[in-house]
C-alpha positions as CSV (number, residue, x, y, z in Angstrom):
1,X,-83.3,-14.9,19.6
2,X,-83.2,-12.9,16.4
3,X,-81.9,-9.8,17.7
4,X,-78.7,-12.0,18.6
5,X,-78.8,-13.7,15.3
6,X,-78.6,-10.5,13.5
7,X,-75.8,-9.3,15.6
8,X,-73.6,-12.6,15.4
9,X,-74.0,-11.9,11.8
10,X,-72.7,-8.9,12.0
11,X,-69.7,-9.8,14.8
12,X,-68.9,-12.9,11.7
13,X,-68.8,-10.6,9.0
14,X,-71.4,-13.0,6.9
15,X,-71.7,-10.8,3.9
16,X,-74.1,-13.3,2.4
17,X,-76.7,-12.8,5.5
18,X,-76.7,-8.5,4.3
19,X,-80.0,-8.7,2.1
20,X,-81.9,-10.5,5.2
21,X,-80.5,-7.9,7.6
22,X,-81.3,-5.2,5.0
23,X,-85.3,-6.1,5.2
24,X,-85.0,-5.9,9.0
25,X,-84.6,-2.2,8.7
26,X,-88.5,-1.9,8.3
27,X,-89.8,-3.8,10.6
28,X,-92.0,-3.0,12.8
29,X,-90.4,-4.1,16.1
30,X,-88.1,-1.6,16.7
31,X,-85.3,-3.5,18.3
32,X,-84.8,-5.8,15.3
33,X,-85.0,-2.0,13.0
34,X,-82.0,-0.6,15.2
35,X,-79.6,-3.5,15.2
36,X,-80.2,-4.5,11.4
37,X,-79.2,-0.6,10.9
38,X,-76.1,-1.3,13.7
39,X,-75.0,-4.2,11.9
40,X,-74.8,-2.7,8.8
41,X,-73.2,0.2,9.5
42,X,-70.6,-0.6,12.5
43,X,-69.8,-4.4,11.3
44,X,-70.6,-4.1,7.6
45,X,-69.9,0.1,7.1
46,X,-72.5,0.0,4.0
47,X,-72.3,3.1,3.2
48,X,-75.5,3.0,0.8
49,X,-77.6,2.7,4.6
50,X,-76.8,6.4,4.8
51,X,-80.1,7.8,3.6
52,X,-81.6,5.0,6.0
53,X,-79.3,6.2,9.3
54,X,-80.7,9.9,8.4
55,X,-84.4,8.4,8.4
56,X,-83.9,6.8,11.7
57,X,-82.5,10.1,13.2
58,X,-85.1,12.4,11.9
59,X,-88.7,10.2,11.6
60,X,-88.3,7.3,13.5
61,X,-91.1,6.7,16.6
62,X,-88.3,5.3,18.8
63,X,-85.6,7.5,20.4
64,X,-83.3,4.2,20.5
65,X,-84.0,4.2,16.7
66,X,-83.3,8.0,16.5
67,X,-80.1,7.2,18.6
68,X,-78.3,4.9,16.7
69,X,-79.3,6.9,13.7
70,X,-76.9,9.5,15.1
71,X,-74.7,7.5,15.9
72,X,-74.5,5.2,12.7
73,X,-74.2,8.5,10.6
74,X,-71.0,9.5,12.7
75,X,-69.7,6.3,12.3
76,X,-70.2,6.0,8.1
77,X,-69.1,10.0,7.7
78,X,-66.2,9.2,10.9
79,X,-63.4,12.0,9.9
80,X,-64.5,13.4,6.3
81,X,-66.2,16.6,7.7
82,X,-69.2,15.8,5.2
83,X,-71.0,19.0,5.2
84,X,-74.5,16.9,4.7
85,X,-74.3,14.7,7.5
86,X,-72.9,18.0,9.7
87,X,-75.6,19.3,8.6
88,X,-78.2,17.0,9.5
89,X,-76.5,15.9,13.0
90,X,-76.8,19.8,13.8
91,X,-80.3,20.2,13.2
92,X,-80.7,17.3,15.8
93,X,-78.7,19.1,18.0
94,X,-80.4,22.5,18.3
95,X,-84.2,20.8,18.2
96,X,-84.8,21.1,21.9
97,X,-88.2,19.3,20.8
98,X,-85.9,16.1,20.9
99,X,-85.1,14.3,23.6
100,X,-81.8,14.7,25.2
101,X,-80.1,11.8,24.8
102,X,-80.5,12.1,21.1
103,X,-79.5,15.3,20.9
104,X,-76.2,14.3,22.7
105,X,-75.3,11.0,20.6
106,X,-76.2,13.8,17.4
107,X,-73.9,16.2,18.8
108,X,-70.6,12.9,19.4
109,X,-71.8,12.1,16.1
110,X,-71.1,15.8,14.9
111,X,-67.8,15.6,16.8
112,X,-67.0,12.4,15.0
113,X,-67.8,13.6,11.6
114,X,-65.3,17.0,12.2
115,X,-62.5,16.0,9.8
């Protein structure tokens, strides 16, 4: 299936595939908008999908989205105690509006990020 494509992409490192897996971060089936952002990030670490992880974290309708968000910020900011991205992880954190697993992969992320 296509969620597997995406990901055996990533797992091959086919650079030329980025541009497909780039327009995958808008669709509307949510699975296929969370691993084109976990491709990018874990097996490609495009660091230009930043504003994107944020997007996912703060707007996104699914808390899987909102998840890897958190997670794909920690892994791009991973040690560089980026004030931004602390920043942004911490608001998740202390909005007990979200939902708790987010707020726990925000706050590893946060962990992550502490240089």
């Amino acid at each position: 299936n296509l969620y597997h494509i995406i990901s055996d992409f990533g797992d091959d490192h086919f650079v030329e595939a980025i541009p497909d897996i780039k327009n995958f971060l808008t669709s509307e089936d949510s699975g296929l908008r969370y691993v084109a952002l976990e491709v990018l990030t874990l097996n490609f670490q495009l660091q230009e999908v930043w504003q994107t992880a944020r997007d996912f974290l703060e707007h996104d309708p699914d808390h899987n989205c909102r998840d890897i968000g958190a997670s794909c910020l920690g892994a791009l900011k991973r040690n560089t105690g980026d004030a931004l991205t602390m920043s942004v992880l911490a608001h998740i954190i202390d909005n007990t509006q979200e939902e708790s697993g987010v707020r726990k992969s925000a706050y590893q992320a946060f962990r992550g990020v502490i240089a």
